[in-house]
N, C-alpha and C positions, 0 to 999 in steps of 0.2 A: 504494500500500500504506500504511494506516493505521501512525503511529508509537505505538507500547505507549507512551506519556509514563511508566507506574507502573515499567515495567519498568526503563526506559532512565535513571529517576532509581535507582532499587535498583541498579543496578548501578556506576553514578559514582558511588552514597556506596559499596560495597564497594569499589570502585577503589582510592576517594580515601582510606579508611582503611588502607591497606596503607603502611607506612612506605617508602619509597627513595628515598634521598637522592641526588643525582649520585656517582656509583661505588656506591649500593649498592644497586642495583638490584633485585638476584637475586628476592627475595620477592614483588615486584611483578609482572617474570618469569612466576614461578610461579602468581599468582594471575590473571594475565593468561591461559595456557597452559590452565588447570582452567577457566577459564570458554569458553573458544574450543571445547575438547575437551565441555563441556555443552549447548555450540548446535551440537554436532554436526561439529563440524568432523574431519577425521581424525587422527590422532595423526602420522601420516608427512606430513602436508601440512604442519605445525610444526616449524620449530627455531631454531636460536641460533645466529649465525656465530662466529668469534671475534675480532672486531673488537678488543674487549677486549683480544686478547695482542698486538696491533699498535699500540698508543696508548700516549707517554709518561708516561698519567696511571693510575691504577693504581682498577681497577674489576672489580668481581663477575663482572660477565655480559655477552656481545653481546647484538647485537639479535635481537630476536625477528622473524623472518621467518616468513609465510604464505603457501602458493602453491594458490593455488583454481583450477581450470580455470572459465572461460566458463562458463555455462549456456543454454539454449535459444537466441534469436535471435547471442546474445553468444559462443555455442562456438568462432567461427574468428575474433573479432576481435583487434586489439592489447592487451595486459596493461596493466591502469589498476593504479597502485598508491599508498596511503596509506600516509602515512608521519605520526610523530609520536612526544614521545620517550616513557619510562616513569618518568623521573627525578620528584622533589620538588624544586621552587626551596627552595634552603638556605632561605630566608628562613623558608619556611611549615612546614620541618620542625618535627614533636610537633604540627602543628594538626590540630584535631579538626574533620571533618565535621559540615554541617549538612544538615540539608534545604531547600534553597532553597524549596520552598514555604512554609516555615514562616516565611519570613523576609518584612518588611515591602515593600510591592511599590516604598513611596517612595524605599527606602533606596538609594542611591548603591552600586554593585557593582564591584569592581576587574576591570579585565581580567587573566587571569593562565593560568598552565597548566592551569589547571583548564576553562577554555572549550576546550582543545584535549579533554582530560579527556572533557569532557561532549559531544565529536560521538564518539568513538571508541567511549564508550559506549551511544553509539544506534544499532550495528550492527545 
């Protein structure tokens, strides 16, 4: 199956612009949730556990959990599951997405949350 490249970059820079810092999640959550429920996903196959009221560190939101059955050859096998977080490293918190195409192919690029960012993106 061909990968959309236009789509899968449109949607890591919406991602990427959603502010959430480690505890504050919530908004990213949210804009994660709205776009899952516009690829179709069902609203009861989503939710949030409450991790969050179990941790001495004090934060918005648990994780966002999705549960997909199988499809065709894949219906009776074992649950494959990704995992990855929603937060902003403090560090890059207030940074402004760019469009990596836009940017020079020479230029030296940091590894950072953002490469997790952009596979979760290409759903």
């Amino acid at each position: 199956m061909p990968v959309d490249t236009k789509a899968a970059t449109d949607r890591l820079m919406r991602f990427l612009s959603v502010e959430g810092i480690t505890g504050q999640e919530a908004a990213i959550g949210r804009e994660l949730t709205a776009a899952l429920k516009q690829a179709g996903v069902p609203a009861k196959a989503i939710r949030l556990d409450d991790a969050n009221s179990r941790i001495p560190v004090p934060t918005e939101t648990g994780n966002l959990i999705v549960d997909l059955p199988g499809r065709g050859a894949l219906h009776n096998q074992p649950r494959i599951m990704f995992m990855t977080h929603m937060d902003t490293v403090p560090l890059c918190a207030g940074a402004k997405p760019r469009n990596p195409a836009a940017r020079s192919s020479t230029r030296r690029r940091p590894r950072s949350a953002a490469t997790i960012a952009a596979a979760a993106a290409c759903w």
